[in-house]
Every structure is written in C-alpha cells, then in structure tokens.
BADRENGU-874247 format. One record per residue: x, y, z of N, C-alpha, C, O, CB in turn; residue number from 0; residue in one letter. Coordinates in nm, 3 decimals, always signed. Atoms other than C-alpha are relative to their C-alpha. Glycine has a CB too. Example, Ala and Ser with C-alpha at 12.3 -4.5 7.8 and 13.67 -1.06 7.14 Angstrom:
<vogus>
[vogu [+0.089, -0.119, +0.000], [+1.230, -0.450, +0.780], [+0.090, +0.120, +0.000], [+0.194, +0.118, +0.066], [-0.099, +0.003, +0.125], 0, "A"]
[vogu [-0.082, -0.119, -0.006], [+1.367, -0.106, +0.714], [-0.077, +0.109, +0.073], [-0.026, +0.220, +0.090], [+0.041, +0.046, -0.142], 1, "S"]
</vogus>
This chain:
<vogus>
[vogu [+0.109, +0.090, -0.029], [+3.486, +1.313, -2.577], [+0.051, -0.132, +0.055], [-0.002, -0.236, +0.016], [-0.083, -0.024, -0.126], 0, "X"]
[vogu [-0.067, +0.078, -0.062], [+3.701, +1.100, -2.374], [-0.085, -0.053, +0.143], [-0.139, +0.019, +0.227], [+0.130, +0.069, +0.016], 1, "X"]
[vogu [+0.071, +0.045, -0.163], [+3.554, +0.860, -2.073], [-0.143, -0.107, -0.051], [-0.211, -0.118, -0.153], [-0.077, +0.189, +0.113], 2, "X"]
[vogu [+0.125, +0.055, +0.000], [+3.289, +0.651, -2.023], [-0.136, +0.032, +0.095], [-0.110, +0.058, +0.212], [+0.033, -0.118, +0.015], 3, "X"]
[vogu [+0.057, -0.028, -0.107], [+2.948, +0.711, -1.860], [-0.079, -0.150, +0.069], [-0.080, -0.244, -0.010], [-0.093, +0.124, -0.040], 4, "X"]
[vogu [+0.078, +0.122, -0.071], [+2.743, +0.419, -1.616], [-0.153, +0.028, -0.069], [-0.235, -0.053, -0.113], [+0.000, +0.010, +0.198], 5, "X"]
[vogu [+0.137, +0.023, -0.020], [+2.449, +0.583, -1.657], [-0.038, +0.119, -0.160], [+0.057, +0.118, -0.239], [-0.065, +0.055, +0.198], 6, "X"]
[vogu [+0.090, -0.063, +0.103], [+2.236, +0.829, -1.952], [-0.050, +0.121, +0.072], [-0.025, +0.234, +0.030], [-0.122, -0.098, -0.052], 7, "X"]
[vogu [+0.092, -0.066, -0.001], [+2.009, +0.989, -1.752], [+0.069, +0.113, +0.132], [+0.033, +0.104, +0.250], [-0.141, -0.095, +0.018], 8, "X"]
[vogu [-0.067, -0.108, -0.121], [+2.209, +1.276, -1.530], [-0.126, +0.090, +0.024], [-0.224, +0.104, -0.050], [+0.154, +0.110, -0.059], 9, "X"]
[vogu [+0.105, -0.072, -0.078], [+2.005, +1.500, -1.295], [-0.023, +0.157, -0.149], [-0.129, +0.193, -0.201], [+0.086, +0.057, +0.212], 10, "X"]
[vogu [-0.023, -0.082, +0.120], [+2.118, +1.783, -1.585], [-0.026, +0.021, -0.128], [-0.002, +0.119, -0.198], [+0.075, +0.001, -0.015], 11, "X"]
[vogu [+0.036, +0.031, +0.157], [+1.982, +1.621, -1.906], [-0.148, +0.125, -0.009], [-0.198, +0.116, -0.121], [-0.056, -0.217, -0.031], 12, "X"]
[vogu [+0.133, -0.043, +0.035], [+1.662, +1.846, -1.902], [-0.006, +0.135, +0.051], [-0.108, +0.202, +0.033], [-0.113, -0.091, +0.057], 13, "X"]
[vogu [-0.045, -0.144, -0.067], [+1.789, +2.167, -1.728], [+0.047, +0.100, -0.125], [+0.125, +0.053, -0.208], [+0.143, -0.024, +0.119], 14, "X"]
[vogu [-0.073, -0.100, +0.090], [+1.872, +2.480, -1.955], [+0.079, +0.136, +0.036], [-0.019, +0.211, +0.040], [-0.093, +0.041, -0.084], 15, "X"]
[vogu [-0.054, -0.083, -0.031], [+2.100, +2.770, -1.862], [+0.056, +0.041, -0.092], [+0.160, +0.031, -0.157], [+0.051, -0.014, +0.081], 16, "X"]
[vogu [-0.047, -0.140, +0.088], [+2.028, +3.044, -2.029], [+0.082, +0.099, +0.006], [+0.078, +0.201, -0.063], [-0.073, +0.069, -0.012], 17, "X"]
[vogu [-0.131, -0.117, +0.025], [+2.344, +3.223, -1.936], [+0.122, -0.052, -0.056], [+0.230, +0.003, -0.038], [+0.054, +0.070, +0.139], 18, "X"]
[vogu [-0.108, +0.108, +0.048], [+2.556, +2.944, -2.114], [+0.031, +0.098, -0.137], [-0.044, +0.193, -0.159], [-0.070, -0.192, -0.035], 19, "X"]
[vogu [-0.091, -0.040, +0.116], [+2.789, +3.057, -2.454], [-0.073, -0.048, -0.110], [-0.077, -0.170, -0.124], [+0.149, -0.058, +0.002], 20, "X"]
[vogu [+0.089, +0.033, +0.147], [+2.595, +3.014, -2.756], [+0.188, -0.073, -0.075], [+0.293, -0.008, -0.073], [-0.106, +0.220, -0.117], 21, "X"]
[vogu [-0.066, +0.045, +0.107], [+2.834, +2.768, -2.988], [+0.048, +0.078, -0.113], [-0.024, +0.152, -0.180], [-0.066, -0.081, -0.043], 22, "X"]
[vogu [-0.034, -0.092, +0.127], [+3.053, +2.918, -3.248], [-0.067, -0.086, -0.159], [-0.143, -0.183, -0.167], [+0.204, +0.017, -0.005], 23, "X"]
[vogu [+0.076, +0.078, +0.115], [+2.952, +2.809, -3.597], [+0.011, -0.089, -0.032], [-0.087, -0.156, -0.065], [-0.004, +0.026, -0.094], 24, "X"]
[vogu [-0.102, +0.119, +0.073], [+3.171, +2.560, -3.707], [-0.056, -0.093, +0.122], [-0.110, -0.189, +0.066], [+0.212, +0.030, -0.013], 25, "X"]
[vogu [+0.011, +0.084, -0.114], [+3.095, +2.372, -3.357], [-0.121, -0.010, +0.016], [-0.169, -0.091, +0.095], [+0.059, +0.038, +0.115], 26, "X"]
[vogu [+0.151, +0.047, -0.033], [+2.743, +2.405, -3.392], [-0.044, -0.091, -0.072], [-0.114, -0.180, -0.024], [-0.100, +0.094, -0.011], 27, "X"]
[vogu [+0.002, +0.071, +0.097], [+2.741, +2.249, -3.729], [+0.020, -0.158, +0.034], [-0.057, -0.252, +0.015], [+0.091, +0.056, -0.085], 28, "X"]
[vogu [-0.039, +0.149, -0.064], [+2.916, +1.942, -3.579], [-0.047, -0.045, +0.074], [-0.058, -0.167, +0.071], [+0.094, -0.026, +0.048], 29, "X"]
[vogu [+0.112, +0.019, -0.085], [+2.697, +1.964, -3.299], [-0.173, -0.055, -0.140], [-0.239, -0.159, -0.144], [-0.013, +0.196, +0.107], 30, "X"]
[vogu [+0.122, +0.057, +0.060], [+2.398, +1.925, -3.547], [+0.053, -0.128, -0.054], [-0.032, -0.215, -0.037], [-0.072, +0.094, -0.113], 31, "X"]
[vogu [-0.008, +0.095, +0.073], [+2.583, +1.649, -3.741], [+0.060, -0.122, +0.070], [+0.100, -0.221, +0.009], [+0.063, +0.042, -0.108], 32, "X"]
[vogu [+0.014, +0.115, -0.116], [+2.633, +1.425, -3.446], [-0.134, -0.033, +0.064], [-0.165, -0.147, +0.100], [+0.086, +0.038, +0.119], 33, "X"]
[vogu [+0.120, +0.088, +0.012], [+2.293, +1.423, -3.383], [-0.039, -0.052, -0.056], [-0.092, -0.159, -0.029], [-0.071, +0.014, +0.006], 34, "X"]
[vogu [+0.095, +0.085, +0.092], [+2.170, +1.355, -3.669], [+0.068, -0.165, -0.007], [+0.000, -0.257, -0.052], [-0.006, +0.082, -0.172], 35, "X"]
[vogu [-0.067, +0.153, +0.021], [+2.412, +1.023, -3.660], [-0.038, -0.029, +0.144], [-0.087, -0.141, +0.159], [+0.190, -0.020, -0.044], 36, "X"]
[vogu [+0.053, +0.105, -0.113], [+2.329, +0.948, -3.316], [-0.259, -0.030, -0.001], [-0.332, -0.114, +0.053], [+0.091, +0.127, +0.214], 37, "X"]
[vogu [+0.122, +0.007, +0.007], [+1.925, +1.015, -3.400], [+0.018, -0.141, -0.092], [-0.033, -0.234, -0.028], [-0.077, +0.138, -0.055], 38, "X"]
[vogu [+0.030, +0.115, +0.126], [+1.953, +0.725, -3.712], [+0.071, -0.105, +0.152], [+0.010, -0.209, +0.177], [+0.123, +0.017, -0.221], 39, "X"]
[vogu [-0.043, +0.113, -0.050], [+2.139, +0.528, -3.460], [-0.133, -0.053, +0.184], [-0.143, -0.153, +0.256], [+0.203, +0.050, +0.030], 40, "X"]
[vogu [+0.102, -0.006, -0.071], [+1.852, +0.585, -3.208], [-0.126, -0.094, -0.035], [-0.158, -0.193, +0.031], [-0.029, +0.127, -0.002], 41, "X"]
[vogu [+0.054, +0.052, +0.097], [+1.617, +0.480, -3.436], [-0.012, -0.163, -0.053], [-0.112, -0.233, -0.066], [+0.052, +0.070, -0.074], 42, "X"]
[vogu [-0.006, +0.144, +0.039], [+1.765, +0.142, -3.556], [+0.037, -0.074, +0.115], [-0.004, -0.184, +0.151], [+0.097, -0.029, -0.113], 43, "X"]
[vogu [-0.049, +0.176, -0.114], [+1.945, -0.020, -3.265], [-0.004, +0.047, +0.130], [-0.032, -0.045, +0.207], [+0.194, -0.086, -0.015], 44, "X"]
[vogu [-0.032, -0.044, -0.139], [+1.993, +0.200, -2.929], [-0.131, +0.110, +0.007], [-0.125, +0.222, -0.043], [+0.177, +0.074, +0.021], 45, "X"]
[vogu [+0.058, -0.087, +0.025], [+1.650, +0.325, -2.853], [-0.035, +0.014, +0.189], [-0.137, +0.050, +0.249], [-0.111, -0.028, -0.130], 46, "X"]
[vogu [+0.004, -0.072, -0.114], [+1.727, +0.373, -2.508], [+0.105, +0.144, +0.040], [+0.125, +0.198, +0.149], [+0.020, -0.108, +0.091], 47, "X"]
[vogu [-0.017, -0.142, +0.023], [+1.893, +0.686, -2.605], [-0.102, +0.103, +0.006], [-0.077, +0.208, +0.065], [+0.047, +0.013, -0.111], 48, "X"]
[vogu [+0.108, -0.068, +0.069], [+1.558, +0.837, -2.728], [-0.028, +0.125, +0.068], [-0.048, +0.231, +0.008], [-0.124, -0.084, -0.008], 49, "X"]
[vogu [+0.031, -0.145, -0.104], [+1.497, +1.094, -2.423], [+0.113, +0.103, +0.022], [+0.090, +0.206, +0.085], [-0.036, -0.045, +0.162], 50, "X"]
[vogu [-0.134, -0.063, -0.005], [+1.848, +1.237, -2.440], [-0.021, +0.042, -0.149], [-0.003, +0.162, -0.170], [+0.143, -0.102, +0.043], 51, "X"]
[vogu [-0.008, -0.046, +0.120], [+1.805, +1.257, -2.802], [-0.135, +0.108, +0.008], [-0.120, +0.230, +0.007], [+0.001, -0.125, -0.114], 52, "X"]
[vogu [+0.175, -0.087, -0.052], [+1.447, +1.427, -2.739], [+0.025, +0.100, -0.023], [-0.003, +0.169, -0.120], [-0.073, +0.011, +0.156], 53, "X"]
[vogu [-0.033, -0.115, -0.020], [+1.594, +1.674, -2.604], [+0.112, +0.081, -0.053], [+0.105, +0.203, -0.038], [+0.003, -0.002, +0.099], 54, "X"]
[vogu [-0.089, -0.057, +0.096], [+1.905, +1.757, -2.817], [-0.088, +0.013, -0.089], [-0.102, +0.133, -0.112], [+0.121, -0.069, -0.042], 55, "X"]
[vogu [+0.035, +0.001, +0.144], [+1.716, +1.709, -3.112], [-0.107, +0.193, +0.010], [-0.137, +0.270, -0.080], [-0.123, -0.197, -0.047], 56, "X"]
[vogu [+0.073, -0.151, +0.005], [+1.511, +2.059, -2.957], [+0.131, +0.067, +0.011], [+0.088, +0.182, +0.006], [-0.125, +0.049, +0.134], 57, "X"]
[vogu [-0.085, -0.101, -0.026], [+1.837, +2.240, -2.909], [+0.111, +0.031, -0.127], [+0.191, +0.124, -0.135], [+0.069, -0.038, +0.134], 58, "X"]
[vogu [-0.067, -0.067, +0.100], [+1.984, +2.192, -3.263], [+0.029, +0.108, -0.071], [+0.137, +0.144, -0.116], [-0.012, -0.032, -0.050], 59, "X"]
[vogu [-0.017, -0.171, +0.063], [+1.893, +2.534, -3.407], [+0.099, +0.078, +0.077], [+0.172, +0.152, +0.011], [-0.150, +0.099, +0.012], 60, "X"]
[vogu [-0.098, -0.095, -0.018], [+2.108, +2.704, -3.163], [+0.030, -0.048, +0.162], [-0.021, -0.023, +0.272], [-0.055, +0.169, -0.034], 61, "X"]
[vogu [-0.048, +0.092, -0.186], [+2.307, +2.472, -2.871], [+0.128, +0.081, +0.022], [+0.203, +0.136, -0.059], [+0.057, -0.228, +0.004], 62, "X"]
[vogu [-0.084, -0.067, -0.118], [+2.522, +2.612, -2.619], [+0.120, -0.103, +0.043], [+0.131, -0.214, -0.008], [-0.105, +0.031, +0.141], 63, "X"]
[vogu [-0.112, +0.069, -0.066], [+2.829, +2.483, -2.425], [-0.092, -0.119, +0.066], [-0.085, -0.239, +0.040], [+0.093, +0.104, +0.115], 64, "X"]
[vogu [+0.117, +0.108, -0.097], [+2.545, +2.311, -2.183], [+0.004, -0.071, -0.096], [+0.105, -0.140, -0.086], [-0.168, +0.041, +0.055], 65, "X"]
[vogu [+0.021, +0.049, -0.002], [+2.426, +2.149, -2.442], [+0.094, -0.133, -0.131], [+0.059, -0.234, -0.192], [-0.100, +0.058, +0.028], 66, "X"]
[vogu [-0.075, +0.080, +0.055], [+2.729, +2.022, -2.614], [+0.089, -0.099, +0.088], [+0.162, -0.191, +0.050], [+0.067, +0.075, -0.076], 67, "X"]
[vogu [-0.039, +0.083, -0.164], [+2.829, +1.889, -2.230], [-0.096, -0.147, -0.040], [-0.058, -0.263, -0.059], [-0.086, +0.114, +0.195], 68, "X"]
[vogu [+0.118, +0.117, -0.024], [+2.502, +1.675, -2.250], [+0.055, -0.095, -0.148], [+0.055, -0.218, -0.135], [-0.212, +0.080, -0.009], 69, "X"]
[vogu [+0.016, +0.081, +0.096], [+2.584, +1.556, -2.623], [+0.139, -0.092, +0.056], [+0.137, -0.215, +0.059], [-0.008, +0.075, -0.158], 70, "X"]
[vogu [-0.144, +0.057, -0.056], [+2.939, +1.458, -2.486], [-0.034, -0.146, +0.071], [+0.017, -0.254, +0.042], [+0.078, +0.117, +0.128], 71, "X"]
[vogu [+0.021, +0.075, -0.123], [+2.802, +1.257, -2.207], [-0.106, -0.139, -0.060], [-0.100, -0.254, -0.017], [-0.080, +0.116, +0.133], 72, "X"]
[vogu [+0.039, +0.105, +0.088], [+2.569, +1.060, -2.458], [+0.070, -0.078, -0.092], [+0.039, -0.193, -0.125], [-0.075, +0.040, -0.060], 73, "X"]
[vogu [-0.077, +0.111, +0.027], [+2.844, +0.959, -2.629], [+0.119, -0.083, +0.075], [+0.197, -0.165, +0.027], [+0.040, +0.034, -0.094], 74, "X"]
[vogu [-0.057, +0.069, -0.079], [+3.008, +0.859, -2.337], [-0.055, -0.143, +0.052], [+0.002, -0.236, +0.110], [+0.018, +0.080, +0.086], 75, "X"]
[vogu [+0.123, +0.082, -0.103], [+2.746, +0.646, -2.209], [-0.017, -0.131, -0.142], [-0.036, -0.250, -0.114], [-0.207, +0.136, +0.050], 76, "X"]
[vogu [-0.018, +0.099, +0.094], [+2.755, +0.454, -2.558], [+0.084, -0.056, -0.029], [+0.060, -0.164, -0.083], [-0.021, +0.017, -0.081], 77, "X"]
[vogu [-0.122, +0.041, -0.028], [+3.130, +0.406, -2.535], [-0.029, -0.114, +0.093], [+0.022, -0.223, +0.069], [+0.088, +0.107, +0.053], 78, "X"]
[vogu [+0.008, +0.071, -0.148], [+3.012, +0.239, -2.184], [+0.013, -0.174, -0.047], [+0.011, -0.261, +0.040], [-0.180, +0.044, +0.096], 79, "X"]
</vogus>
C-alpha cells in the first residue's frame, strides 16, 4: 500500500469485474477490518471519503482483487 494518490475519485471506483479472484480468507478478513477503520474515520473527520467508502462498504461480504485495488488507492489518497 505504498504511494500516494492526487485524487479519490478514479474512473474505476464504481466498475465491477466479475471475472476478478474472489479474496482468500485471511485477506478478506483484513479487507473487512480496514474498512471498518477507515468507515469510523469517515464518519468523524474525512468525510470526503464517503463515496469510496459507499461502495466498499457493499463489497465487504465477498471483495475481490478489484476491490482490494480500490481499497489500496483510498488509502493512498489519505497518505496524500
């Protein structure tokens, strides 16, 4: 999760490809438990996250490579 991003809102945030790798378990888990810390942090101080979170927050039950790209790139963009 190295880098910074300029911007949040990539052409890609809202796209799904359904031929992407379903997450192994262990990586999904972590995947859920980075949202939930970037949702509380949504919430109190950075709530121009909120539409990026939106949409992770629908893909927790069962995220993909895609959409562990997109969580990447949100915490790049908060690095920024």
């Amino acid at each position: 999760m190295g880098g910074i991003a300029n911007t949040l809102a990539a052409n890609h945030l809202f796209t799904t490809n359904l031929e992407c790798k379903k997450l192994p378990e262990r990586t999904a888990q972590m995947f859920h438990h980075l949202v939930a810390k970037l949702l509380y942090l949504c919430k109190h101080t950075r709530q121009d996250i909120q539409m990026a979170m939106a949409f992770l927050l629908m893909q927790v039950k069962n995220p993909d490579t895609d959409d562990y790209k997109k969580l990447t790139d949100v915490m790049q963009y908060l690095r920024g």
